[in-house]
N, CA, C and O atoms as CSV, one atom per row, in Angstrom:
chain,resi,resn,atom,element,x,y,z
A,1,UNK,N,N,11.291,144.238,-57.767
A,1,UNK,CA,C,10.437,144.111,-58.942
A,1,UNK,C,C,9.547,142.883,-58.792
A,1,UNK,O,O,9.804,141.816,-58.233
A,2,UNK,N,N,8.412,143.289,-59.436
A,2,UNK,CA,C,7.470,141.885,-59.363
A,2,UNK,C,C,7.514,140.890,-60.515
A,2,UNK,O,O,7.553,141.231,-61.697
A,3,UNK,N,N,7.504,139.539,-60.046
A,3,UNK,CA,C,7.561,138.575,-61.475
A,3,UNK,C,C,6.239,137.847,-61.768
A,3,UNK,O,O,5.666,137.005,-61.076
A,4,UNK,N,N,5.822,138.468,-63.182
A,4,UNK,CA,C,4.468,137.937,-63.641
A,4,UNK,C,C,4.411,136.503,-63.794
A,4,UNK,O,O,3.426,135.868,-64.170
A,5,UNK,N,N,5.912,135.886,-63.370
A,5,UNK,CA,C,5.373,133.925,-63.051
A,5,UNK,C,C,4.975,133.713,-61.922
A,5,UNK,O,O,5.461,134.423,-61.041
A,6,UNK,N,N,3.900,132.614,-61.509
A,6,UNK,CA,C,3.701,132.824,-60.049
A,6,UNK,C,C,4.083,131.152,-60.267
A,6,UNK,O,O,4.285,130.417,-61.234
A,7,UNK,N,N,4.058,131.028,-58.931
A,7,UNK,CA,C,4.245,129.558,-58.713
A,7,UNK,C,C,3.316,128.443,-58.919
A,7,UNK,O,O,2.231,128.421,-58.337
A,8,UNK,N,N,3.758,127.353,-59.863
A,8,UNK,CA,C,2.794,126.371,-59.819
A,8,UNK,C,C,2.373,126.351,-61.807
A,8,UNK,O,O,1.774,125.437,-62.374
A,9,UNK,N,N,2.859,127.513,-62.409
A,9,UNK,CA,C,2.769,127.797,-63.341
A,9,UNK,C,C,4.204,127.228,-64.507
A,9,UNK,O,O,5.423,127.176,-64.341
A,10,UNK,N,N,3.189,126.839,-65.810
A,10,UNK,CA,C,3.916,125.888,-66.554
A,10,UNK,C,C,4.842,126.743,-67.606
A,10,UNK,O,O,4.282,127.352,-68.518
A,11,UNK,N,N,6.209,126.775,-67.468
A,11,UNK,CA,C,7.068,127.817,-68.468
A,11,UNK,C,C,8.124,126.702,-69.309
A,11,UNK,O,O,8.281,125.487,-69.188
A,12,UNK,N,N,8.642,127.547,-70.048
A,12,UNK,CA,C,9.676,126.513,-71.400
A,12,UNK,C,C,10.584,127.506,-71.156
A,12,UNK,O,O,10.343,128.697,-70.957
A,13,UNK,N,N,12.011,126.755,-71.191
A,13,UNK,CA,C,13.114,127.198,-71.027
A,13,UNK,C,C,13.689,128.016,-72.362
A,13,UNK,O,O,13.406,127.445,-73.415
A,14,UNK,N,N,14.344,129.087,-72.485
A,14,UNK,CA,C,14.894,129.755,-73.927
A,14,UNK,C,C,15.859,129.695,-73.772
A,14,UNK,O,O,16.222,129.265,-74.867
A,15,UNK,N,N,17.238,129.853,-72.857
A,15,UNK,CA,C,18.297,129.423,-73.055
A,15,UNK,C,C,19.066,129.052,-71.547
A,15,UNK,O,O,18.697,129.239,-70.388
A,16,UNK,N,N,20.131,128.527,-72.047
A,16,UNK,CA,C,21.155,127.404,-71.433
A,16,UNK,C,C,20.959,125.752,-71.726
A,16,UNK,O,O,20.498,125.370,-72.802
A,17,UNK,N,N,21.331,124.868,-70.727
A,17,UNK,CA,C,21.518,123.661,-71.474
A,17,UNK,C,C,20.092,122.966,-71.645
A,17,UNK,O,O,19.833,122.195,-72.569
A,18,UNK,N,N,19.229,123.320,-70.673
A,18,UNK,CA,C,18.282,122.813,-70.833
A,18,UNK,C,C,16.860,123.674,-71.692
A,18,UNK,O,O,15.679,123.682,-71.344
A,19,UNK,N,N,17.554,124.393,-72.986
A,19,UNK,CA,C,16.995,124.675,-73.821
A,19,UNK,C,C,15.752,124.313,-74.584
A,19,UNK,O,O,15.994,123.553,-75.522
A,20,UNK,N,N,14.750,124.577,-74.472
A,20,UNK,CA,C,13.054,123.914,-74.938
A,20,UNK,C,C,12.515,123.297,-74.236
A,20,UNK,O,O,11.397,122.887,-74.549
A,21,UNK,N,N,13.234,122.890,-72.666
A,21,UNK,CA,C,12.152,121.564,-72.153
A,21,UNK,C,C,11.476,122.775,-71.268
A,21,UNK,O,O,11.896,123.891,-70.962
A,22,UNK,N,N,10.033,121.955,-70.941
A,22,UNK,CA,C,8.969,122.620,-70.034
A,22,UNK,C,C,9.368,122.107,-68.574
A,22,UNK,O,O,9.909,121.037,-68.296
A,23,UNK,N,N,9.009,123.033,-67.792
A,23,UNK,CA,C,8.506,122.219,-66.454
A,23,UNK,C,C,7.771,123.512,-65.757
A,23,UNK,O,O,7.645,124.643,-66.226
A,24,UNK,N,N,7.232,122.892,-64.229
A,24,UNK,CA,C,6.417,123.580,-63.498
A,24,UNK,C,C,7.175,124.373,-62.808
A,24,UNK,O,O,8.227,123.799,-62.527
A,25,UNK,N,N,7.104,125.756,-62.284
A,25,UNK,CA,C,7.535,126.276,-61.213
A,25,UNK,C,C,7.329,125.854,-59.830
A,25,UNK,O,O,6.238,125.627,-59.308
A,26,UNK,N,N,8.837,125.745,-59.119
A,26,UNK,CA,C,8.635,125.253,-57.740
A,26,UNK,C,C,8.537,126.204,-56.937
A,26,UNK,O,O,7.840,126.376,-55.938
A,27,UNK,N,N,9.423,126.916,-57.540
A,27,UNK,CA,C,10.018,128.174,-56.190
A,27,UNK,C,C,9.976,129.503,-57.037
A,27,UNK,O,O,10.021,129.454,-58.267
A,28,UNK,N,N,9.900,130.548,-56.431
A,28,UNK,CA,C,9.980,132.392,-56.626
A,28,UNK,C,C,11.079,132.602,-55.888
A,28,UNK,O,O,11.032,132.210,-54.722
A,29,UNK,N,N,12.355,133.281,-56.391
A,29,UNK,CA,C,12.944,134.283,-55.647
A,29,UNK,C,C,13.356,135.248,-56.206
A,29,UNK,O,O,14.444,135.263,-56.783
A,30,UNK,N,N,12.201,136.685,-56.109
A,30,UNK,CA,C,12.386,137.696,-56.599
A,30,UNK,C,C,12.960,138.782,-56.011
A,30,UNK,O,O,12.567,139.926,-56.239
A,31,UNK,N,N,13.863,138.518,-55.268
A,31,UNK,CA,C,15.331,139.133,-54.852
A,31,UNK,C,C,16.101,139.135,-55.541
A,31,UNK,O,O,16.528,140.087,-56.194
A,32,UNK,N,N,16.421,138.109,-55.534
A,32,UNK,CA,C,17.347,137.957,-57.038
A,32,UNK,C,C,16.781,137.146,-58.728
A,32,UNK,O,O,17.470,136.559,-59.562
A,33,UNK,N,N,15.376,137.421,-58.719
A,33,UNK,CA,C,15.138,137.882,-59.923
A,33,UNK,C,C,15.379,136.365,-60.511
A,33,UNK,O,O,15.764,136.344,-61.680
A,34,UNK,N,N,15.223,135.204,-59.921
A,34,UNK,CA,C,15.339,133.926,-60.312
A,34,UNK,C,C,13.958,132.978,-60.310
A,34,UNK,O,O,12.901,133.409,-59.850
A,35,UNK,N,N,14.073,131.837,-60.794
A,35,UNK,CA,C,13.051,131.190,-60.611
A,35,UNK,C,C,13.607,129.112,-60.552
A,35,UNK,O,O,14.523,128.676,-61.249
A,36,UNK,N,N,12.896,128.361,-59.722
A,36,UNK,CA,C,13.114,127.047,-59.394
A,36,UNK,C,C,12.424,126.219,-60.161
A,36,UNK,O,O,11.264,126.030,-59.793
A,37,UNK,N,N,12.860,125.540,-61.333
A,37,UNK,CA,C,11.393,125.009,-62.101
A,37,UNK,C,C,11.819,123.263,-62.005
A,37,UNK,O,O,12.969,122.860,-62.180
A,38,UNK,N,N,10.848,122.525,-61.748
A,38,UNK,CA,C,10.961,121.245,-61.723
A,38,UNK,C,C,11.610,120.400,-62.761
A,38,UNK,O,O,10.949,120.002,-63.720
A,39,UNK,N,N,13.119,120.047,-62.594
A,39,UNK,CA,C,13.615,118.898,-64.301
A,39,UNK,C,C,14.358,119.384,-64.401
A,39,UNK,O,O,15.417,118.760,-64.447
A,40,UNK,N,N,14.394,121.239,-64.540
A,40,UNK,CA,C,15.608,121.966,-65.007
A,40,UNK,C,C,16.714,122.152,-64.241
A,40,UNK,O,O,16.667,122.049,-63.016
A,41,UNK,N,N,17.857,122.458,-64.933
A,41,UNK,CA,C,18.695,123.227,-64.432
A,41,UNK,C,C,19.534,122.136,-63.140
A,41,UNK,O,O,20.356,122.455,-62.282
A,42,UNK,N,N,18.920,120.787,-63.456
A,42,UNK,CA,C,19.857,119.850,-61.978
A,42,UNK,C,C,21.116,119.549,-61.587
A,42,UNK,O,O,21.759,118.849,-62.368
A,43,UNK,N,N,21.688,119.925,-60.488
A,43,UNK,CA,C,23.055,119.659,-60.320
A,43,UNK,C,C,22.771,118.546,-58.910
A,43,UNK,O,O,21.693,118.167,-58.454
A,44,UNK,N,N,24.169,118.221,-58.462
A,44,UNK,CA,C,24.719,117.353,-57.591
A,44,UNK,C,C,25.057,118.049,-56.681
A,44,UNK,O,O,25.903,118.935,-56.792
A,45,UNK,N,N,24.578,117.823,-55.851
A,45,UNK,CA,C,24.829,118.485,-53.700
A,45,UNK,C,C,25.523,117.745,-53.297
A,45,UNK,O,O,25.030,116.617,-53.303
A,46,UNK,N,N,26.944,117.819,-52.740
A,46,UNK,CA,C,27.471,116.880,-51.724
A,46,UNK,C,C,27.016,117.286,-50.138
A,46,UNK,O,O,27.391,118.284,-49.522
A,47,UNK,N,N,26.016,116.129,-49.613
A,47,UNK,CA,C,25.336,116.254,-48.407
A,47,UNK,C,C,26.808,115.887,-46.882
A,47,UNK,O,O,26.923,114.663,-46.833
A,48,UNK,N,N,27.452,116.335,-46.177
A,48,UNK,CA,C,28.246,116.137,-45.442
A,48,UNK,C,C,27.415,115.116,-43.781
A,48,UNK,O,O,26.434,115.685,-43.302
A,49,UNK,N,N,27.737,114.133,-43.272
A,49,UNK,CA,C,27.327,113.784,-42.589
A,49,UNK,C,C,26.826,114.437,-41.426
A,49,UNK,O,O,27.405,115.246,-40.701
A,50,UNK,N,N,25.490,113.903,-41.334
A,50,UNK,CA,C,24.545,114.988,-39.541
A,50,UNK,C,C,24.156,114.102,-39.115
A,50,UNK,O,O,24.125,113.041,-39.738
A,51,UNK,N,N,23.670,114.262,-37.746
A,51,UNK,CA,C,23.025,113.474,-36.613
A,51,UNK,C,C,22.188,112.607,-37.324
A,51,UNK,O,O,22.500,111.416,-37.296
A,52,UNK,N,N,20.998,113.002,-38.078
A,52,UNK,CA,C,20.190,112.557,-38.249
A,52,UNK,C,C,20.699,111.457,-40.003
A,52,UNK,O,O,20.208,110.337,-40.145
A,53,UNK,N,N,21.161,111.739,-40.519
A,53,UNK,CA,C,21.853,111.227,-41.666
A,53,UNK,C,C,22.863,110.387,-41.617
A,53,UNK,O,O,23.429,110.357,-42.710
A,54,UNK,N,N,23.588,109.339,-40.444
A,54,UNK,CA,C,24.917,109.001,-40.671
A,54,UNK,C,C,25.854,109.371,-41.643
A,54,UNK,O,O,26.580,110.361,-41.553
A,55,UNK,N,N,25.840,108.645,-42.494
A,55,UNK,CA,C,26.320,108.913,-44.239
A,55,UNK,C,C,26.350,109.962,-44.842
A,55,UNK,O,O,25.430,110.770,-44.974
A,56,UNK,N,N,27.491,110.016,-45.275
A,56,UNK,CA,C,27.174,111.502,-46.219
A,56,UNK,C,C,26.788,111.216,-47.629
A,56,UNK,O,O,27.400,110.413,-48.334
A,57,UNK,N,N,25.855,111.833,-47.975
A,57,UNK,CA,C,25.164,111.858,-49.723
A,57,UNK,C,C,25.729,112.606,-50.618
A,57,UNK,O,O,26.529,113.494,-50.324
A,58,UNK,N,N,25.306,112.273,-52.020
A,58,UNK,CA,C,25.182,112.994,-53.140
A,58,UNK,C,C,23.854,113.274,-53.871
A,58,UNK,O,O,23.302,112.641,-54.770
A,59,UNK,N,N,23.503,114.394,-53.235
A,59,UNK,CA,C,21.983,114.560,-53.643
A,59,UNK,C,C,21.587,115.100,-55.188
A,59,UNK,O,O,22.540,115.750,-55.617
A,60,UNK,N,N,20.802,115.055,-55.879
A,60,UNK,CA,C,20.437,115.979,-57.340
A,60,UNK,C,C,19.123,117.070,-56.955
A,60,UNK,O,O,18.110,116.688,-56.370
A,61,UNK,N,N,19.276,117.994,-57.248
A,61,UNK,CA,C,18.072,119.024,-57.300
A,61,UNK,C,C,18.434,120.102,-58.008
A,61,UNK,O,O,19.618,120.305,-58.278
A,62,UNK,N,N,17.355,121.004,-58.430
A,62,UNK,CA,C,16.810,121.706,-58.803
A,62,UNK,C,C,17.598,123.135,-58.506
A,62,UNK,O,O,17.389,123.792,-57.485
A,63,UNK,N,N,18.366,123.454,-59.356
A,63,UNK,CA,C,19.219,125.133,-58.554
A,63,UNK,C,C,18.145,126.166,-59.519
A,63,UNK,O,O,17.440,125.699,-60.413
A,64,UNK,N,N,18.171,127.588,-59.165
A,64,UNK,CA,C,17.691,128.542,-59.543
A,64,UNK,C,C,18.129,128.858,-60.860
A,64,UNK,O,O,19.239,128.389,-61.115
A,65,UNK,N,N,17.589,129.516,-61.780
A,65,UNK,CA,C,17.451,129.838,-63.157
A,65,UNK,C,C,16.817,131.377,-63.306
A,65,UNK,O,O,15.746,131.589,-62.739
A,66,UNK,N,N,17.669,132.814,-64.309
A,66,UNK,CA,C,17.250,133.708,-64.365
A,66,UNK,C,C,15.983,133.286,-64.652
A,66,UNK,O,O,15.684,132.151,-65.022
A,67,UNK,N,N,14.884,134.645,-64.395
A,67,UNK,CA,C,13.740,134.798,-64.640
A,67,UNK,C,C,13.883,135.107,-66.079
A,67,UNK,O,O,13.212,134.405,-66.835
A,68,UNK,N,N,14.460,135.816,-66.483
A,68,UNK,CA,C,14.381,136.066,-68.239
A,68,UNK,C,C,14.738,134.905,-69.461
A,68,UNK,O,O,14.752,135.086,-70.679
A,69,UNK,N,N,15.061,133.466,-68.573
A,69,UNK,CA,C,15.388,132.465,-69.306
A,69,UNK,C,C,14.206,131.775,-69.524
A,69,UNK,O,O,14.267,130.717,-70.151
A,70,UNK,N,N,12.997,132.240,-69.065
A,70,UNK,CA,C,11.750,131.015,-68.724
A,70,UNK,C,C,10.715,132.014,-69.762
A,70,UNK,O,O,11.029,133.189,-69.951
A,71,UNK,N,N,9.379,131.378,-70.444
A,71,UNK,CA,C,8.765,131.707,-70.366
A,71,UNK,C,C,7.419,131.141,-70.519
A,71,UNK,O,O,7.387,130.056,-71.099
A,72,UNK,N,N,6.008,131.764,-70.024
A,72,UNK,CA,C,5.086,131.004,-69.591
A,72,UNK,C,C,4.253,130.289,-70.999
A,72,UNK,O,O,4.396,130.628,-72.174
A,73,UNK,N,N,3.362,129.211,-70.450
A,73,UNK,CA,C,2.839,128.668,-71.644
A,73,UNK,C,C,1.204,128.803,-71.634
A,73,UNK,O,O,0.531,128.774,-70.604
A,74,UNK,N,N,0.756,128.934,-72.772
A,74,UNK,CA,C,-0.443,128.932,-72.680
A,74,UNK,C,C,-1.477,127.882,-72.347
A,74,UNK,O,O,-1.081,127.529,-71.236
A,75,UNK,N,N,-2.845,126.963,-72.675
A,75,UNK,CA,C,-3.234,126.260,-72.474
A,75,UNK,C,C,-3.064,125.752,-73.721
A,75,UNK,O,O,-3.742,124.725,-73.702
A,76,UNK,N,N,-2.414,125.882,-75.122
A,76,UNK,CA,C,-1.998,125.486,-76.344
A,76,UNK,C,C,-0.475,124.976,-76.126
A,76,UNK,O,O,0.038,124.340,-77.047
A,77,UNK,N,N,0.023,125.144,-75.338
A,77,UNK,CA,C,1.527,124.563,-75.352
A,77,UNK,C,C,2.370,125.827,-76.060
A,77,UNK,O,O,3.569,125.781,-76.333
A,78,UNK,N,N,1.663,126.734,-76.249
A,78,UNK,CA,C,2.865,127.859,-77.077
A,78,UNK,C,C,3.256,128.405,-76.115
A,78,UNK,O,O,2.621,128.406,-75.060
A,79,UNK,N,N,4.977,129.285,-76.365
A,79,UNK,CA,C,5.149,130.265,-75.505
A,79,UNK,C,C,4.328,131.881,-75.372
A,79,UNK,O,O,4.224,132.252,-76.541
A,80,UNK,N,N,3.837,132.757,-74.629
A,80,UNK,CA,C,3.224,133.592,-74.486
A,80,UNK,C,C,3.788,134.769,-73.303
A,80,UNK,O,O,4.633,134.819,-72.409
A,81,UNK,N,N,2.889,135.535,-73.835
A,81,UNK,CA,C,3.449,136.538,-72.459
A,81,UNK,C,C,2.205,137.258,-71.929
A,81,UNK,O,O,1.142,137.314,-72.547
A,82,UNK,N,N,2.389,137.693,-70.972
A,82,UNK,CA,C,1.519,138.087,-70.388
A,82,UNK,C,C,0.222,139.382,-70.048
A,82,UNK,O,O,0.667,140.521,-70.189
A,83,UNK,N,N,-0.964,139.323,-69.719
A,83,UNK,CA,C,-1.595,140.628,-69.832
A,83,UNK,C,C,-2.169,140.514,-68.383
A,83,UNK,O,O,-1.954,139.686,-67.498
A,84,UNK,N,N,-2.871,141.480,-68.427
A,84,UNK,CA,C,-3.956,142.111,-66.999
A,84,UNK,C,C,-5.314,142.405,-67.742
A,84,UNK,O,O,-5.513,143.079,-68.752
A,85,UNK,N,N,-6.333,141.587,-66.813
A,85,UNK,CA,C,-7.406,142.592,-67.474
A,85,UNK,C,C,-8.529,142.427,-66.390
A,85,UNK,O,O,-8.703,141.448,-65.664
A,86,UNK,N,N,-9.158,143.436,-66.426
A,86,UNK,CA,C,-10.157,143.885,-64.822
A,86,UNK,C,C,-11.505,142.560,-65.254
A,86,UNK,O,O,-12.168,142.752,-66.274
A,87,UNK,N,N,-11.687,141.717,-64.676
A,87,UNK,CA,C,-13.251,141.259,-64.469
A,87,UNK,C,C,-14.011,141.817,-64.004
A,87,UNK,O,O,-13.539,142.813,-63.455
A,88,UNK,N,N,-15.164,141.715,-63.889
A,88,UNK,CA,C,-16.271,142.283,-62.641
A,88,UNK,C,C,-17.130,140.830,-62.811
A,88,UNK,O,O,-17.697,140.233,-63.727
A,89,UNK,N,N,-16.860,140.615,-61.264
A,89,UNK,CA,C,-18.033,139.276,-60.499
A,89,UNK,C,C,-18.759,139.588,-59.642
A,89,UNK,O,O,-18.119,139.817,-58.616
A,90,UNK,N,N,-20.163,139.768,-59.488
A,90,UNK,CA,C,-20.718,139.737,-58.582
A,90,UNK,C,C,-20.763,141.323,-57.815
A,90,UNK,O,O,-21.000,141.494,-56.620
A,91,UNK,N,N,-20.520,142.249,-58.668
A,91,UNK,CA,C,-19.668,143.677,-58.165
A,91,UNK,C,C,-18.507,143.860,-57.397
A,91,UNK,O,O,-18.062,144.703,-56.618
A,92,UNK,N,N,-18.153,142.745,-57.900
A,92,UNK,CA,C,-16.759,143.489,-57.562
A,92,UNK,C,C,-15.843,143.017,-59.035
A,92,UNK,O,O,-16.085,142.153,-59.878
A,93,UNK,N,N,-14.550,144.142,-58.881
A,93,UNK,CA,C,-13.380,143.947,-60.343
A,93,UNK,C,C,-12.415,143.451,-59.271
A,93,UNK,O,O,-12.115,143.714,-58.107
A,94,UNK,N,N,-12.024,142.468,-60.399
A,94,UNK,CA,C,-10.663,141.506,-59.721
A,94,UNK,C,C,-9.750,141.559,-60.828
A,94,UNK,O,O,-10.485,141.577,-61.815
A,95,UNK,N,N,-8.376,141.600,-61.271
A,95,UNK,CA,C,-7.532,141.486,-61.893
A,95,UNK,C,C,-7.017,140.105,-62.575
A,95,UNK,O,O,-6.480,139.297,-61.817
A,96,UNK,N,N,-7.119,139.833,-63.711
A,96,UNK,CA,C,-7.366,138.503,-64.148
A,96,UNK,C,C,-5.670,138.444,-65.637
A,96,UNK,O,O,-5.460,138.998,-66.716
A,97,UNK,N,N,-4.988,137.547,-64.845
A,97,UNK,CA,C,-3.530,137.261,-65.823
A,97,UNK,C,C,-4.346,136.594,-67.177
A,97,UNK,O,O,-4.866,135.492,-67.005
A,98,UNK,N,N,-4.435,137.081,-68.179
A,98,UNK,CA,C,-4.698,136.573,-69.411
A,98,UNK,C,C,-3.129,136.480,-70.895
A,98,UNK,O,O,-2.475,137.449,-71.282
A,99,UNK,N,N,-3.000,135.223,-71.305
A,99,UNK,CA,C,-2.462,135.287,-71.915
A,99,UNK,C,C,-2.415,135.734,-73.357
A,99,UNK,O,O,-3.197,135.107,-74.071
A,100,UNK,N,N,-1.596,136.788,-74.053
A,100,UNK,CA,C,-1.698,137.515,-75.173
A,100,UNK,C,C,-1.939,136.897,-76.451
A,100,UNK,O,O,-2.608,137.408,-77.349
A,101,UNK,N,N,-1.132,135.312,-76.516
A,101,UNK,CA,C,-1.868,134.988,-77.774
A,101,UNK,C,C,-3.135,134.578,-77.920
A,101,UNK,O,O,-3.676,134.503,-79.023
A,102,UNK,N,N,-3.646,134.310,-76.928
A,102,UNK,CA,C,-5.207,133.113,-76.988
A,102,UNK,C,C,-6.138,134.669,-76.537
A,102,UNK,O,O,-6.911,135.111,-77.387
A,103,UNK,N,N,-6.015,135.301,-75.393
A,103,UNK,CA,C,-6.922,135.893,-74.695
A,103,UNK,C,C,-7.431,134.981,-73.647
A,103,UNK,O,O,-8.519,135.178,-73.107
A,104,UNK,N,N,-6.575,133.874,-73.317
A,104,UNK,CA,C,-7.633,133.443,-72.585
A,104,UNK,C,C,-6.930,133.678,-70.862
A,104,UNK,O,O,-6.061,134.465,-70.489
A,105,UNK,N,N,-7.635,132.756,-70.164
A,105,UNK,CA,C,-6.990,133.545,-68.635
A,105,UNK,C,C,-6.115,131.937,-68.345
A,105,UNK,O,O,-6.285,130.808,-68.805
A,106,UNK,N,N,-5.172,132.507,-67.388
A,106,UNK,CA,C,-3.989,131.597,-67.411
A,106,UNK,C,C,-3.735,130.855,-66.089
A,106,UNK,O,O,-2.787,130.077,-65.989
């Protein structure tokens, strides 16, 4: 299935712990229907010692989050969802993500 978030795009969390905060999308993985958003969702990695690392770490990042927990924001800060709508530039039609409450393109 395809996910109408693309990357780089600004969504607000609807549920789990990090409930209402925004952040940017880092990552797509629409295999399993998840998404990587910057702030959210951070846990603790125990890094095991490598060549290049002596030491072993405790790293923080960013784990994956259903796609149905996120959703995108408009250029108003509201949550929104999404449309399609054909442009024509120059003769040619290109497909343009517009968001449903504003109309505007996203």
């Amino acid at each position: 299935m395809k996910l109408k978030i693309k990357k780089g795009d600004t969504v607000r969390i609807l549920a789990g712990n990090d409930k209402g905060k925004e952040g940017r999308v880092l990552e797509l993985l629409p295999e399993k229907m998840r998404v990587v958003v910057e702030g959210i969702n951070v846990r603790k990695r125990h890094m095991r010692p490598t060549p290049n690392a002596q030491q072993g770490q405790i790293i923080e990042r960013e784990m994956p989050i259903h796609y149905s927990n996120v959703m995108l924001l408009d250029g108003a800060g509201k949550t929104t969802r999404l449309g399609v709508k054909t442009v024509e530039q120059n003769g040619e039609t290109k497909k343009v993500r517009i968001a449903r409450t504003t109309g505007e393109e996203v």
